[in-house]
N, C-alpha and C positions, 0 to 999 in steps of 0.2 A: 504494500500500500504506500504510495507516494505522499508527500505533504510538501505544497506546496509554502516556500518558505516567503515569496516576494520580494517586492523591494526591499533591502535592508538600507535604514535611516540611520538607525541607533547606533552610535558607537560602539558602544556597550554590547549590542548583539552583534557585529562584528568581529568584536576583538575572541568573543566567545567563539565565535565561528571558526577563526582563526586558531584557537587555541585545540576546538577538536580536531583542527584538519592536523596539526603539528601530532596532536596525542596520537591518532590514528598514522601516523609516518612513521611514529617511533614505535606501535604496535606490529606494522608491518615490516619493519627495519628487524626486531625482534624476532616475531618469526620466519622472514628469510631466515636467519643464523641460529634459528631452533633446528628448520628443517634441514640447512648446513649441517649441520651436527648429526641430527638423525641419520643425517644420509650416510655419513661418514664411520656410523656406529654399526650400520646395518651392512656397510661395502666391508668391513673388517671383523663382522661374523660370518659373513655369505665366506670369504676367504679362508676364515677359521674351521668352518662346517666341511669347507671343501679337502682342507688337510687333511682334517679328523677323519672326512669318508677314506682319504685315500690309503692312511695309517688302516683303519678300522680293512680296507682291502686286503693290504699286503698280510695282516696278522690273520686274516681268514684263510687265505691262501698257505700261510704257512702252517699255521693249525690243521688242514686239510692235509696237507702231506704231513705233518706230525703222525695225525689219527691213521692215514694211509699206512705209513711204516710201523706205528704200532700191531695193527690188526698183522700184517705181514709180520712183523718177530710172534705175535701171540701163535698163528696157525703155524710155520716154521719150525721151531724152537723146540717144539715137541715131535716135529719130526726128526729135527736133526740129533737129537739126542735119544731118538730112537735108535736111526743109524749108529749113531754114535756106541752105544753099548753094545750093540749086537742083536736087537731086538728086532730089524726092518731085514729089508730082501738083500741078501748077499749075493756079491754079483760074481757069477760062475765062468 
């Protein structure tokens, strides 16, 4: 809804006029360099997020061949030390 403000006479409501138009500069002065900031916080967790996944990668990756090699000594181990004693097939 619009309000028509008219002629301004009065000094007095001038000077007022003036003093919102300055409040609101420094309002908007303001938040530019709020959202400066914001911007600046969010560009240097989106970077942080992006390590993290790439760390959170390689340790999956490595974990994966951990558990890989694990399960290979668990079935293994009991073979070879089957062979090993004399228990498995003796090669003729």
């Amino acid at each position: 809804m619009a309000v028509s403000l008219g002629p301004v006479s009065d000094p007095g409501a001038e000077m007022t006029l003036l003093e919102i138009n300055q409040e609101l500069q420094s309002q908007l002065e303001q938040s530019k360099q709020d959202f400066r900031d914001l911007k600046e916080k969010f560009l240097v967790s989106e970077s942080t997020a992006y390590i993290l996944a790439n760390e959170l990668q390689k340790y999956s990756k490595s974990y994966r061949v951990w558990v890989t090699l694990r399960v290979w000594a668990v079935r293994l181990v009991p073979k070879v030390r089957m062979m090993v004693s004399g228990g498995g097939h003796q090669p003729q």
